[in-house]
N, C-alpha and C positions, 0 to 999 in steps of 0.2 A: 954887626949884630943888630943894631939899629936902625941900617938899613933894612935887612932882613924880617924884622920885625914892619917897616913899614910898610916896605910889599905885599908882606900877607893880609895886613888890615884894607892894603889898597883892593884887594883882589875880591874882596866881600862886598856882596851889593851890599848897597846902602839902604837902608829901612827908612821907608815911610812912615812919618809921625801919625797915629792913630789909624794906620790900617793893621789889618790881625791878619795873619796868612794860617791856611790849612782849611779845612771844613770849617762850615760852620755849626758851631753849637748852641742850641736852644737854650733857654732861659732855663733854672732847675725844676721851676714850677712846669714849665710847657712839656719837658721831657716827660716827667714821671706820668705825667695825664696821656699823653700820648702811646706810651708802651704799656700803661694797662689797658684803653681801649682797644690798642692790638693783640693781646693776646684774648679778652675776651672774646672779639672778633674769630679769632684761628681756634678757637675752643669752642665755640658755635658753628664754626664750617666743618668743622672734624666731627661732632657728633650729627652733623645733619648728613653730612655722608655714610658715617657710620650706623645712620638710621634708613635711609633709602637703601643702603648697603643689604640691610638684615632685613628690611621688606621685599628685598628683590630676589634672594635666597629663601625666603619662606615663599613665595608665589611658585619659585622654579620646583621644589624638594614637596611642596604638597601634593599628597594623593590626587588624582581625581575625585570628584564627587561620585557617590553611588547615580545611577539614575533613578530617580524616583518612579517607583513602582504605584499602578493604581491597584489599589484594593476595591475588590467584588465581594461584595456579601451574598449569602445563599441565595441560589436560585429559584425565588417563589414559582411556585408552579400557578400556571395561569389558570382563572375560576374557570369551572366546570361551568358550558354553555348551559343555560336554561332550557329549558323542554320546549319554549316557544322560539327558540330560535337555530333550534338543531335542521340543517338540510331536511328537504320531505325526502330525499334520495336514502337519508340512512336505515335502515331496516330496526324495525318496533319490534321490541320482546314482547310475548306471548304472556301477559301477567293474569293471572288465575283471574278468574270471576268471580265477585264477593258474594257470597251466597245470599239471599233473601231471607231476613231475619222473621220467622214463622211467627205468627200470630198466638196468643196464650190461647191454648185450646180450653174451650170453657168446659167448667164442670156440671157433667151432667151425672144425679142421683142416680143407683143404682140396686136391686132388691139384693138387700143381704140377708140371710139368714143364719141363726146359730148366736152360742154365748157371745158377749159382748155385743149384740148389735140390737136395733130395732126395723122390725117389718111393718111397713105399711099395709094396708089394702083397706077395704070397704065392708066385710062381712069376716068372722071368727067361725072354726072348725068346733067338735062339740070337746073338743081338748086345751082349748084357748089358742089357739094357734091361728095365723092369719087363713083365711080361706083361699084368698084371692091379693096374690103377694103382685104390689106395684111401687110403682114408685112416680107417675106421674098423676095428678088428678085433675078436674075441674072443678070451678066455685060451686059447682049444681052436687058434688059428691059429698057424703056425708064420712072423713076419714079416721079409721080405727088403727090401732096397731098394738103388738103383741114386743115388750121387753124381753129379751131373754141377759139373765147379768151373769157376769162373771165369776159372781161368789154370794152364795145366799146372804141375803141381807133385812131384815123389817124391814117393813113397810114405813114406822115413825122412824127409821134412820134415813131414810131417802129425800130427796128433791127433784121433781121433775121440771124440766125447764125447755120455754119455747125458744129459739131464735130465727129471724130472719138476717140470713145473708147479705152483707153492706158493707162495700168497699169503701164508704165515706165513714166509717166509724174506727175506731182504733180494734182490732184484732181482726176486724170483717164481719162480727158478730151482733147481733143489735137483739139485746133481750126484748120479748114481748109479752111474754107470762110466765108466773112461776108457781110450783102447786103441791102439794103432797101426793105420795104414788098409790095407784092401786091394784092392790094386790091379787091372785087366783086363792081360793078357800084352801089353808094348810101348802100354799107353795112360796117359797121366799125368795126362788128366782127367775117366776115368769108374773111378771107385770102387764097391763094391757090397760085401752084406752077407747072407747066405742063416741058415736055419732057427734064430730070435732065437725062444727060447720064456719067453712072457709071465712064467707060472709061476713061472718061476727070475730072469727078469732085470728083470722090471718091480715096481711096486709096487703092484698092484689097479688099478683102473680111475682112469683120470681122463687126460689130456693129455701126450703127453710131445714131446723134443724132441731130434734129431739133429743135432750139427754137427760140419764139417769145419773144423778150425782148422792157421793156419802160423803159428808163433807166434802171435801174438794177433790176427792177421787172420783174418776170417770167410770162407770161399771157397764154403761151400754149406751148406742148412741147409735142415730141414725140419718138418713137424709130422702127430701124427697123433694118435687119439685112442686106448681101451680100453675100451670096456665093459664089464657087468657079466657 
């Protein structure tokens, strides 16, 4: 038995003082430092894969893009060529011709006769009446004339009044004398006027005008001209 026992202790290699057999093991401190930078390491590779991963599947699964479309705004229409610069080739509309704006025909007196108006002339009938009805005279003529009014009126109701014709005054009218009227014997609606000389009472040639006024009612009125 004791041999038995010696052969098998014989049979076991012998152990070296101070050498350690199997792997080697790190200090405890060097371990643990070590397997947490590796797994932070493999936890960093894995989501960076897991990131290229999920950008390379969103590149392939994306739509196309639309093509971008240009936008045209309304079509201004191009200005109408000017008149000066239209071809001589294009044929000219026929446009009316502007008619020649007529000249103010001047007013020329004219002999009226009857109620409402006054007769010129130079010599009276033996009824008061103009003898010699006109209406243009010269400075050499001595001029009369015969009222006939609109409604008998006195002779202290009346105003007999001159004017001369004048576009530089306000209505056109330019008083020259004013008078009380004179009457025919027992008639209150024929008035008359004898030997009115140009010279003294007019003012040279040009248009003048006779009226019979009741207050500011017009009852007879006339017009006649002067020459040079």
């Amino acid at each position: 038995m004791a041999g038995w026992d010696n052969q098998r202790v014989s049979n076991r290699v012998p152990r070296r003082q101070g050498v350690i057999y199997g792997p080697p093991r790190p200090e405890p401190d060097e371990g643990v430092n070590s397997a947490l930078i590796g797994r932070v390491l493999g936890i960093g590779m894995v989501a960076l894969a897991l990131a290229v991963l999920a950008g390379a599947v969103v590149l392939v699964n994306r739509p196309p893009a639309p093509t971008p479309t240009r936008q045209v705004g309304p079509t201004a229409s191009p200005p109408a060529p000017s008149p000066s610069v239209l071809p001589s080739t294009q044929p000219t509309q026929d446009l009316p011709t502007p008619l020649p704006t007529p000249n103010a025909t001047p007013f020329v007196p004219i002999v009226q006769v009857g109620p409402g108006f006054v007769t010129f002339g130079t010599q009276f009938n033996p009824d008061g009446t103009v003898a010699d009805p006109r209406a243009l005279f010269v400075p050499s003529d001595r001029i009369a004339w015969s009222a006939h009014l609109t409604e008998p009126t006195d002779a202290s109701d009346l105003i007999v009044r001159l004017y001369k014709l004048d576009v530089t005054v306000p209505g056109g009218e330019r008083l020259l004398s004013e008078g009380k009227a004179r009457s025919r014997v027992n008639d209150r609606l024929h008035f008359t006027r004898s030997g009115l000389n140009p010279n003294r009472a007019l003012e040279g040639p040009g248009i003048y005008l006779v009226r019979y006024l009741r207050t500011d009612i017009v009852l007879a009125e006339g017009y006649f001209e002067l020459g040079g």
